[in-house]
Every structure is written in structure tokens, then in C-alpha cells.
VOGU-3710 file (C-alpha; in Angstrom, 3 decimals, decimal comma):
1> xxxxxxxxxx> -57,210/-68,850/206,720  -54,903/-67,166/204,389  -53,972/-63,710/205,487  -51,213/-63,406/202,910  -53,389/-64,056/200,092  -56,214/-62,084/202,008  -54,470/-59,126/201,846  -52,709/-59,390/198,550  -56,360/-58,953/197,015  -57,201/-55,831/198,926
11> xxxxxxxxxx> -53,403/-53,998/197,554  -55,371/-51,622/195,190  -58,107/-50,537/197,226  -55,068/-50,066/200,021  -53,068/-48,189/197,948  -56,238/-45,939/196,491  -57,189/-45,378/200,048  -53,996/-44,244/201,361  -53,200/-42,080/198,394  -56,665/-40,374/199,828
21> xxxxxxxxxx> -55,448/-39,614/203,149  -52,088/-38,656/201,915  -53,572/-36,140/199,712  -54,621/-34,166/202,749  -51,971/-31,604/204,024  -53,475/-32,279/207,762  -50,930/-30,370/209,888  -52,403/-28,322/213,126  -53,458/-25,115/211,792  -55,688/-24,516/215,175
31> xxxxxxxxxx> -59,318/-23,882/215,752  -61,000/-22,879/212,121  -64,559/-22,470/211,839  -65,086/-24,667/214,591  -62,991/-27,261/213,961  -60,243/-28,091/216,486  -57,121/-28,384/214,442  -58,239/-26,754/211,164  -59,758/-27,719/207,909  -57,901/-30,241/206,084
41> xxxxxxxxxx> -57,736/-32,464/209,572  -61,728/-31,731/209,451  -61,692/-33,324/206,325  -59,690/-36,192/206,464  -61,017/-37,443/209,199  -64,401/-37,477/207,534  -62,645/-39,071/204,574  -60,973/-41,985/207,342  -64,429/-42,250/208,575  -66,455/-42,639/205,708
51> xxxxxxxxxx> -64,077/-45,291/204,686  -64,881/-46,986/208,142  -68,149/-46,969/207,199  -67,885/-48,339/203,269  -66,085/-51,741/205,025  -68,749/-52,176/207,767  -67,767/-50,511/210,581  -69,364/-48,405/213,311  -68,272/-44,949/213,105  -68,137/-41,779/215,211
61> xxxxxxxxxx> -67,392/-38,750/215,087  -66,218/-37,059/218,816  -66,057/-33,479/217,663  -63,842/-33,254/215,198  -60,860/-34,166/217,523  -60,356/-37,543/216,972  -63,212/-40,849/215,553  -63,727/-44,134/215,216  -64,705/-47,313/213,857  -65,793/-50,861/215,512
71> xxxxxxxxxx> -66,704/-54,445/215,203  -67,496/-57,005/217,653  -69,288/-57,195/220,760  -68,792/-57,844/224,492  -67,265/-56,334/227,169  -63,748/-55,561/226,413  -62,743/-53,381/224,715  -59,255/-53,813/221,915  -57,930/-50,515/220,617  -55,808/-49,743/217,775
81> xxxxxxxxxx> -55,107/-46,173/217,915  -53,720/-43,770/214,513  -53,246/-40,925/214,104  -54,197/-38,649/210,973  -52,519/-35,489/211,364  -49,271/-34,758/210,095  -45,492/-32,933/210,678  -44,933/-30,002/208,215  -43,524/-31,379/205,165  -40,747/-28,957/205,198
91> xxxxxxxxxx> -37,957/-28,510/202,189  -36,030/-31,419/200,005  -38,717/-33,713/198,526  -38,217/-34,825/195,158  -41,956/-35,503/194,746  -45,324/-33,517/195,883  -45,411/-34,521/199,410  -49,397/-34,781/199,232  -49,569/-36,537/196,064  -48,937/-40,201/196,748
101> xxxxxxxxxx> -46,035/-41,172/194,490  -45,073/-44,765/193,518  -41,502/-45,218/192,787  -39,297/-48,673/193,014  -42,034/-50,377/195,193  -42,046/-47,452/197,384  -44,560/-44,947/198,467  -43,661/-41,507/198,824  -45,760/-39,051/200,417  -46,468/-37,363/203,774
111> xxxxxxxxxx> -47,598/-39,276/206,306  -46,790/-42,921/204,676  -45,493/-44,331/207,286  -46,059/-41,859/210,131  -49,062/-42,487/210,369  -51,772/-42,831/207,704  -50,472/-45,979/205,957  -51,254/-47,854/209,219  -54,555/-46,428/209,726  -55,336/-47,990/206,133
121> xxxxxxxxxx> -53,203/-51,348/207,331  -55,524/-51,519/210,596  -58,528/-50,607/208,635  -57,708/-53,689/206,162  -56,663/-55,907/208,929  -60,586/-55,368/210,668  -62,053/-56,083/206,807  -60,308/-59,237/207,312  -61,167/-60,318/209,947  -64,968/-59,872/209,015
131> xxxxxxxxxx> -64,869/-61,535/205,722  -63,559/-64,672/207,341  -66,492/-64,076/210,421  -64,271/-64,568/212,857  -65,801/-65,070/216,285  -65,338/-61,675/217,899  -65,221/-62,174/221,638  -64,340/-58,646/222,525  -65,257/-54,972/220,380  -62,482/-53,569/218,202
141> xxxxxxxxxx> -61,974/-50,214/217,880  -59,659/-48,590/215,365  -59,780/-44,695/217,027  -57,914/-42,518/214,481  -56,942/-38,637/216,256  -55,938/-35,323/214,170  -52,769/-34,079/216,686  -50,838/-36,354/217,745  -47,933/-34,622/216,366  -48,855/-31,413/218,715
151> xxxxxxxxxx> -49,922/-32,523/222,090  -52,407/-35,349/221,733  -55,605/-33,501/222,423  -57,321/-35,722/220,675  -56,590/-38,847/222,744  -57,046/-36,750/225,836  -60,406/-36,160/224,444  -61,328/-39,051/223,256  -60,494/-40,840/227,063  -63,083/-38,222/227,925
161> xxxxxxxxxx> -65,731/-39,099/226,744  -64,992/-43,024/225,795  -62,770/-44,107/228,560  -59,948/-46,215/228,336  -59,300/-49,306/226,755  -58,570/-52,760/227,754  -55,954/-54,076/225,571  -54,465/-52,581/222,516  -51,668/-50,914/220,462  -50,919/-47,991/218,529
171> xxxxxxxxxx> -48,787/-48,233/215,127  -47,042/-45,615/215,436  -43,559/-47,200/216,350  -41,438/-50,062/215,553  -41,839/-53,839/215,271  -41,485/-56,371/217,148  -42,991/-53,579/219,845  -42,684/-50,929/222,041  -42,830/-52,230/225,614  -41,279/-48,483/228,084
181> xxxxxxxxxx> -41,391/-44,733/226,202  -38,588/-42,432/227,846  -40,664/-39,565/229,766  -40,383/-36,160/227,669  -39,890/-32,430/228,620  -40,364/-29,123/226,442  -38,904/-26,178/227,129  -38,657/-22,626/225,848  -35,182/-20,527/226,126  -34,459/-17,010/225,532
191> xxxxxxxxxx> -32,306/-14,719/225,285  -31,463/-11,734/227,533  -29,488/-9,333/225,118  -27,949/-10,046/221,447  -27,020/-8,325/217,952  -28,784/-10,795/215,668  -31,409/-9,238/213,822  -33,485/-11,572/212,891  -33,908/-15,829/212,933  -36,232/-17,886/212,679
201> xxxxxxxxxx> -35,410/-21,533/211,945  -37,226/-25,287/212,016  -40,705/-26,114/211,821  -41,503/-28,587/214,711  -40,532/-28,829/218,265  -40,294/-32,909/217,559  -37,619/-32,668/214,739  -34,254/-31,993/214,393  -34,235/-28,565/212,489  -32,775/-28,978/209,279
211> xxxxxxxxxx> -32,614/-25,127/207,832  -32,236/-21,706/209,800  -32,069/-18,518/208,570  -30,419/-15,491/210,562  -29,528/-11,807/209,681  -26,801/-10,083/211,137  -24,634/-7,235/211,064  -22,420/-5,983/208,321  -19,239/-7,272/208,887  -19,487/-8,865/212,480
221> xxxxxxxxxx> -18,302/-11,900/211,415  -15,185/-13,604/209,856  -16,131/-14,913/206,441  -13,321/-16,659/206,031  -13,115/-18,788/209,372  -16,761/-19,390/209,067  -16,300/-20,802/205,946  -13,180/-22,646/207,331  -15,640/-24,206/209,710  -18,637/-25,240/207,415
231> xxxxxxxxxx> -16,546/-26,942/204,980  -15,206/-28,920/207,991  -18,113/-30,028/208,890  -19,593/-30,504/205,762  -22,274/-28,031/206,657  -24,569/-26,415/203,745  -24,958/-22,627/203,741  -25,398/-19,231/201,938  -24,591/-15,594/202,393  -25,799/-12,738/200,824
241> xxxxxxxxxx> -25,776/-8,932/201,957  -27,796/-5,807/201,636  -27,812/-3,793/204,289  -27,502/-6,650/206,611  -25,993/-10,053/205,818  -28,368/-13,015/205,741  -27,094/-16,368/206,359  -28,849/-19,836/205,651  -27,714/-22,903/207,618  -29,025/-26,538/206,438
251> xxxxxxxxxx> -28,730/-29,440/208,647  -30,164/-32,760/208,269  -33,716/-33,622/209,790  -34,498/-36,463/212,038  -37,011/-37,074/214,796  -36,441/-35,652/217,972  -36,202/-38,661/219,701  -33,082/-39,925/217,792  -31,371/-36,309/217,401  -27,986/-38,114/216,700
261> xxxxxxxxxx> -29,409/-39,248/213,552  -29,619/-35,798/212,068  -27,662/-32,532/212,051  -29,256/-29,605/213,651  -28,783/-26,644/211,710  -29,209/-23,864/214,818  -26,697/-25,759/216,622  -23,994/-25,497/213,578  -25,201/-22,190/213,198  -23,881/-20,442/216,777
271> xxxxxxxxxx> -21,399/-22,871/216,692  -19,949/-21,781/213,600  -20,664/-17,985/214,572  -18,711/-18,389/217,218  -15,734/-19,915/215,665  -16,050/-16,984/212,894  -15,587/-14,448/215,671  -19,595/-13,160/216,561  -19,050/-11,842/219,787  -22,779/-12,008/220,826
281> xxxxxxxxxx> -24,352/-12,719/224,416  -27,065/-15,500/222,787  -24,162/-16,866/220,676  -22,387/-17,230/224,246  -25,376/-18,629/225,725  -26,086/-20,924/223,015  -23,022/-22,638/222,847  -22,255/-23,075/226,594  -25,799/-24,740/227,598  -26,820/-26,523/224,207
291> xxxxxxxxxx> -23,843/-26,325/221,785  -23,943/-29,107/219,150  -24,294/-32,038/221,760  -27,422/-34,251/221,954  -27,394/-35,705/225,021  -27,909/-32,757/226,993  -24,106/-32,371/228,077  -23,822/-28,824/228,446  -27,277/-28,175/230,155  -26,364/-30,764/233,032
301> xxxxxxxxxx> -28,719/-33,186/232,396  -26,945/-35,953/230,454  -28,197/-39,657/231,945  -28,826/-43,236/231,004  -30,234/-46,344/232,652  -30,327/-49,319/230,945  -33,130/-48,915/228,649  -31,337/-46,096/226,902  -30,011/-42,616/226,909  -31,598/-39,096/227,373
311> xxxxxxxxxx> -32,102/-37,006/224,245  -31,961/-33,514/224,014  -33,185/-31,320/220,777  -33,789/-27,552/219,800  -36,233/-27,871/217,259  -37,568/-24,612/216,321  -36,562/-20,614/216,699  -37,349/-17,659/216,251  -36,935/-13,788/216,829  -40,270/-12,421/218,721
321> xxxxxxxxxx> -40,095/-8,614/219,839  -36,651/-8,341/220,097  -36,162/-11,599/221,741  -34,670/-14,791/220,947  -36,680/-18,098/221,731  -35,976/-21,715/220,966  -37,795/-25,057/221,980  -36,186/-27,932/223,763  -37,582/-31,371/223,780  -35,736/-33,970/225,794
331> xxxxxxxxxx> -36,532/-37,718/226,106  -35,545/-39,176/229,376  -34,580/-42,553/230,649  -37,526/-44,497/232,269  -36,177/-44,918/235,580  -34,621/-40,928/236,157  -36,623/-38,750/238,385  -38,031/-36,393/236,181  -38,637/-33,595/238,978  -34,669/-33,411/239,469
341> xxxxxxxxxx> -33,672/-33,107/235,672  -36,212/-30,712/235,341  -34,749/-28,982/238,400  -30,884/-29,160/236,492  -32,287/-27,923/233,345  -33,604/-24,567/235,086  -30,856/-23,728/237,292  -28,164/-24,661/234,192  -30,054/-23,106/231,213  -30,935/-19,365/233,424
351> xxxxxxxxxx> -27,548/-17,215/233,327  -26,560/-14,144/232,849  -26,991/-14,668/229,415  -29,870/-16,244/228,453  -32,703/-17,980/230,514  -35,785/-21,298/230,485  -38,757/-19,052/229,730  -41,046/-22,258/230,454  -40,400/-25,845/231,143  -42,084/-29,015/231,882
361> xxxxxxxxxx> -42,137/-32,442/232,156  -44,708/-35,703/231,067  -44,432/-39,392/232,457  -42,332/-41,783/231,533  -44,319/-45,478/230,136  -43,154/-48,964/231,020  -45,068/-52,601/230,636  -43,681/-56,019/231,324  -41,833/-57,481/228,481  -43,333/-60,884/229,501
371> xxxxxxxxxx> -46,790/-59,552/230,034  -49,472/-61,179/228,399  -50,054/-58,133/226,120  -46,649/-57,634/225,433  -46,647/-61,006/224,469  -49,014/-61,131/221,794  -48,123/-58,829/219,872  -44,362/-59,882/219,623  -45,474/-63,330/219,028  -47,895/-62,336/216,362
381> xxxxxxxxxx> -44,894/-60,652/214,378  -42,264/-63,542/215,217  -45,084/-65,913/213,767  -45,559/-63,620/210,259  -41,995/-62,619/209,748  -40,453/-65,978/211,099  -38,404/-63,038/212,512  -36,734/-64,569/216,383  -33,742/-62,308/216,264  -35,197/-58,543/216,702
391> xxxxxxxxxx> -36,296/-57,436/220,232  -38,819/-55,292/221,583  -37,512/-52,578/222,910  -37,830/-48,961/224,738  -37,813/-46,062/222,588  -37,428/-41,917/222,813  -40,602/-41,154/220,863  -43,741/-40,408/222,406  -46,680/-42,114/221,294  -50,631/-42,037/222,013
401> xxxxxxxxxx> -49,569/-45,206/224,533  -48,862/-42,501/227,165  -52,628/-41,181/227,620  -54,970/-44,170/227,372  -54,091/-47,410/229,619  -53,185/-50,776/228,479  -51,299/-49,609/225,250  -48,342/-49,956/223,669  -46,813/-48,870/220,103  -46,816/-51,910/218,083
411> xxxxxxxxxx> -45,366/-51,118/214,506  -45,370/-50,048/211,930  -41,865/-49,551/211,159  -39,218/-52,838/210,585  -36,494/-53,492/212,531  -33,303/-51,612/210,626  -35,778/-49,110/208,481  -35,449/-45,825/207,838  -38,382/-44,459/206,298  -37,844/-40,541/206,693
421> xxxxxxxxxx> -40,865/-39,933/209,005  -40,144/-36,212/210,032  -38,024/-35,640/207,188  -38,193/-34,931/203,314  -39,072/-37,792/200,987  -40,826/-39,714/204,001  -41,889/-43,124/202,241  -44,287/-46,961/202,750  -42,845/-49,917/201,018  -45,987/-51,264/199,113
431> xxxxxxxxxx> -44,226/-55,262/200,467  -44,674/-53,982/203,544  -47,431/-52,245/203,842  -48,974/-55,679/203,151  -46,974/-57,094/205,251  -47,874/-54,564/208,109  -51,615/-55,690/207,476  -51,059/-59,125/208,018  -49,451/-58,832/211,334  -51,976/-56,564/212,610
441> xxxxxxxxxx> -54,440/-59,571/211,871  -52,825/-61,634/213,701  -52,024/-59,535/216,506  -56,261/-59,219/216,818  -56,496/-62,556/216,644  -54,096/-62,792/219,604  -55,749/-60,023/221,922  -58,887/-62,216/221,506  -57,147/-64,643/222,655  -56,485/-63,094/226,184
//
């Protein structure tokens, strides 16, 4: 059969169907009326479901958490699990982020690529498979879950009541695949005593914050030497004064797994503060535990193993009754004992200063390489892309492969892109999103084979 030509025909009806789910602002707004993450997750998971149904799959609906739609019969059970929800869209796009936007063979919009275009890839990839009646040894299951991108509630609910799977992948990562997931931790730090006024900066705990805004003092600062130390670093900002002086900080967003790929704006913030002179306890806290590193030198839990480094990020803070708090999310190596970084990070980060209001940790996720899983899914992009030179690999993110068994991310990103997920102007090339859709074909086609 043709897949190439396959899914060349359905490129219209893709692209409508994506610009559908796009148009939905679907971040976590909480319980509303009912519904466990809000309204517009309410409704575009009826939207991804109906659409289920209008190519001739099986749907259902498990309360609003999470769906899903299936073909085939026996047994086992393949899942391909996407999510629906989104990231805030945040500042700095140069079109409407819920309006999808074609521009140079690109598609701009929230949620593109992280994670709605390969809901409507997988979606395509099933109506494939059905038009060319493939023998269908095993049920398929595309499951598609509204919070992902705040604690995965969904999944945890849909394990519930479902179960697990027996083979599968989740698109929601990079090609050729995704075969270990560093553990993660989250944290919350405060402060004990400090002069700022006010802050509140970044909008998710799993991004690199990219704008803070603070108000201080009249003149408890050095103008000049802050200034002195922005323009070194190339580090946007503003002041203005009343009877306090607000400052804005912007920074560069990036996902929290790959911190180094961004510049945090809190972190240039109380740097900069403190090179400008702010004598302030939180300032002092700040940059002795976190400072501008990313690795988590300061808070003593800097490690690697040969699968790759640990992460640290402050994504979001704010001022709450007088009190500082920020957010820490760290991705750990594989093979590090969780328990004893965790350990570190508490006895480092609690001072006279400042202090780990709450902290914990989730498991790390490793397969096989050579597994026959593994395998398939890496040989069913080596055998579209005629690609032999890109690995899989282990990654920081965290992905829905750490709460149902026999997962891993698969997809949908290509090796070397950058296509802004977490970050303004977050885009889907239309060549491959086609291309995305053909692979996911064959990657059935290769779970069948098992």
C-alpha cells in the first residue's frame, strides 16, 4: 500500500481538524461545573471524540478526564496515548495562538506540535489503516487526556478504570524514540524575611520563566550597576516608579527539561539585584541555592550517569501573604537514587534564609533499547525516513509513558527541531505533519506484528 499517497489525500481534512482543536484554549482551569479541568478541555475533548466517531471509531467518554477511540479486536491491547490540554500561551506570538495560522509551510498555533497535531496524525494513521482493511490482530486504542501538562490525572484515571496496555507509544517526544525518562521532583521554596514588595513571575512549573515582574523600594537599588549588568547579559527589562519602583525582567522560555536552552528571567532577576546592591535576605537566598545555574549546582544536587544530566528549573513565583514562593522542577538521571537527592535538596535549600516548603519525587522510566517494542518503532521510522544516523535516546521530559506500562514516547518531534513547544510562536510543519502520519502507520503495522 501507499501510505505516502494515503496520507497526502487526507492533508485538508488534517489540517481542518487540527485547526479545530487548536482553536480551543484547553489549559487546566480546575473543576467547572463538573468538569475536571474546566470548560474548554470539556469541549475539546468532545470535539476529539466526535471526530473519532465521524472516521469509524469506538469512542468513550471516562468522565471528562481523558477518552478514546478503537478499532480491531482480540486480546491485546496497542495504545497511542495524546494529550489535549495545553501550556499557557504566555507573551511574544506574532499570531493568535488559538487561531491556526499557516505561514511558509508552517503551522502556528498552540498546541501544534505539543500535542494536538499528533492526536490528528494518530487519528489519520487509524483511518488508514481501515481503508486499506488491514487485518487487525490486536485492538487499537488512540486514548487522548486533558492534563497532561499538570499532573496526568487523566492517565491515572483512565488506568483506573481501563487498565493498562500491552504495547504502545505516546507522541509526545522525539523521533526515532524515547526508550528511559529521567525521574522528576517539584518543589516549593520560600522565603523567611525580605523587602520586595511584590513578584509574581512565569506561568508553568514545566517552563523556563521567560518574564517576572517585582516591586521594590524607592531607591534600594543601584540603577546604574543594574543596568551595567543587563546589558551584559543581554537581558530585557523596564523600570518605572511611583511610589515604589517596578521592574520587568524577560528571559527566554524553554521546557523545563532542557532549561539550558532558555534564559530564566527570576534567575537574572536576583542575580542582577544583587550585583545592583539589594541587600535582601531572599535575594541572598536566591542566589546562593539556585542562582542562574541549571544543573542544580548551588542546591547540591548536580549529577549525571550516562544517559544524561540532571536539570534543575524555577518556573513560576509569586508573593502570597507576605511570603515569597517559587517552584522547582528537576529531572534526574535514571540510575541516581532519588530518595538521596531529595534528601540534598532539603537539607541545602532550608537556611537561615529561606526554606523547601514541600518537595517530592516521581520514578524514573527505562526499557531495553533492543526490546522488541523498542524495536519497532525505531525501525518503523528508519524504514519512512531512510533515516540510520539518529538514535533513540533518554530524555528530561516527562511523558504519559510513566503511568501506564509498556509505553514509550515515540515522536512527534524530528531529530534537530525546534518547534517552540512551551514557548511563543509554538509551530507543525504541514511536510511533517504528513510525514508524522505515515510513520505512525507503520509503527501499527509493526506492533501487530509482535
Amino acid at each position: 500500500m501507499d501510505i505516502k499517497s494515503q496520507v497526502l489525500a487526507y492533508k485538508n481534512q488534517m489540517i481542518q481538524d487540527l485547526a479545530g482543536l487548536v482553536s480551543f484554549n484547553s489549559i487546566n482551569e480546575g473543576p467547572v461545573d463538573g468538569y475536571p479541568f474546566g470548560l474548554a478541555n470539556k469541549e475539546v475533548l468532545e470535539m476529539a471524540l466526535s471526530l473519532f466517531e465521524k472516521n469509524g471509531l469506538k469512542t468513550k467518554n471516562l468522565d471528562y478526564y481523558c477518552g478514546f477511540g478503537e478499532i480491531g479486536q482480540g486480546e491485546q491491547l496497542i495504545g497511542i496515548l495524546a494529550h489535549l490540554d495545553v501550556v499557557p500561551a504566555g507573551e511574544g506570538w506574532n499570531t493568535d495562538p488559538f487561531a491556526l495560522t499557516i505561514k511558509d509551510g508552517k503551522m502556528y498555533g498552540r498546541g501544534t506540535t505539543d500535542d494536538k497535531g499528533a492526536v490528528i496524525a494518530s487519528l489519520y494513521a487509524l483511518k488508514i489503516l481501515q481503508d486499506n482493511n488491514i487485518p487487525l490482530n490486536k485492538r487499537i486504542r488512540l486514548i487522548v487526556g486533558c492534563n497532561e501538562e499538570t499532573g496526568s490525572k487523566c492517565l491515572k484515571h483512565y488506568v483506573k478504570q481501563e487498565g493498562h496496555i500491552d504495547l504502545g507509544f505516546t507522541p509526545d517526544g522525539n523521533f526515532p524514540g524515547i526508550y528511559g525518562e529521567k525521574g522528576g521532583m517539584k518543589g516549593i521554596f520560600a522565603s523567611r524575611n525580605t523587602k520586595i514588595i511584590d513578584i509574581q513571575g512565569g506561568e508553568a512549573i514545566n517552563a523556563v520563566c521567560n518574564k517576572v515582574e517585582v516591586k521594590l523600594p524607592l531607591h534600594s537599588f543601584d540603577e546604574a550597576l543594574l543596568k551595567e549588568f543587563f546589558d551584559t547579559h543581554k537581558i530585557e527589562y523596564s523600570i518605572s516608579k511611583s511610589d515604589v519602583i517596578t521592574l520587568i525582567v524577560k528571559g527566554v522560555a524553554a521546557h523545563a527539561s532542557m532549561p539550558h536552552l532558555g534564559v530564566n528571567a527570576i534567575s537574572y532577576l536576583f542575580k542582577g539585584l544583587e550585583y545592583a546592591k539589594f541587600e535582601d535576605d531572599f535575594v541572598t537566598y536566591y542566589n546562593m541555592v539556585i542562582g542562574i545555574h541549571t544543573d542544580g549546582t548551588l542546591s547540591g544536587v548536580k549529577c549525571e550517569d550516562q544517559y544524561g544530566a540532571l536539570t534543575f528549573n524555577v518556573g513560576v513565583i509569586k508573593m502570597v501573604d507576605g511570603v515569597i514562593e517559587g517552584t522547582i522542577d528537576i529531572r534526574y538521571p535514571v540510575t541516581a537514587n532519588p530518595q538521596e537527592l531529595l534528601d540534598k535538596l532539603n537539607a541545602t535549600m532550608t537556611n537561615e534564609y529561606g526554606y523547601i516548603k514541600s518537595s517530592s519525587f516521581g520514578k524514573s522510566l527505562f526499557f531495553d533499547p533492543n526490546s522488541p517494542m523498542v524495536t519497532a518503532l525505531v525501525s518503523a521510522y528508519r524504514s519512512v525516513t531512510n533515516d540510520y544516523t539518529s538514535e533513540p535516546e533518554v530524555i528530561g521530559g516527562g511523558t504519559y509513558s510513566k503511568g501506564i506500562n509498556n509505553c514509550i514516547a515515540f515522536g512527534c518531534e524530528f531529530p534537530g527541531d525546534n518547534c517552540h513547544i512551551h514557548d511563543a510562536n509554538e509551530f507543525l510543519e504541514i511536510d511533517k505533519f504528513l510525514l508524522q502520519t505515515e510513520i505512525y502507520v507503520q509503527a501499527i503495522l509493526n506492533l501487530l506484528a509482535i
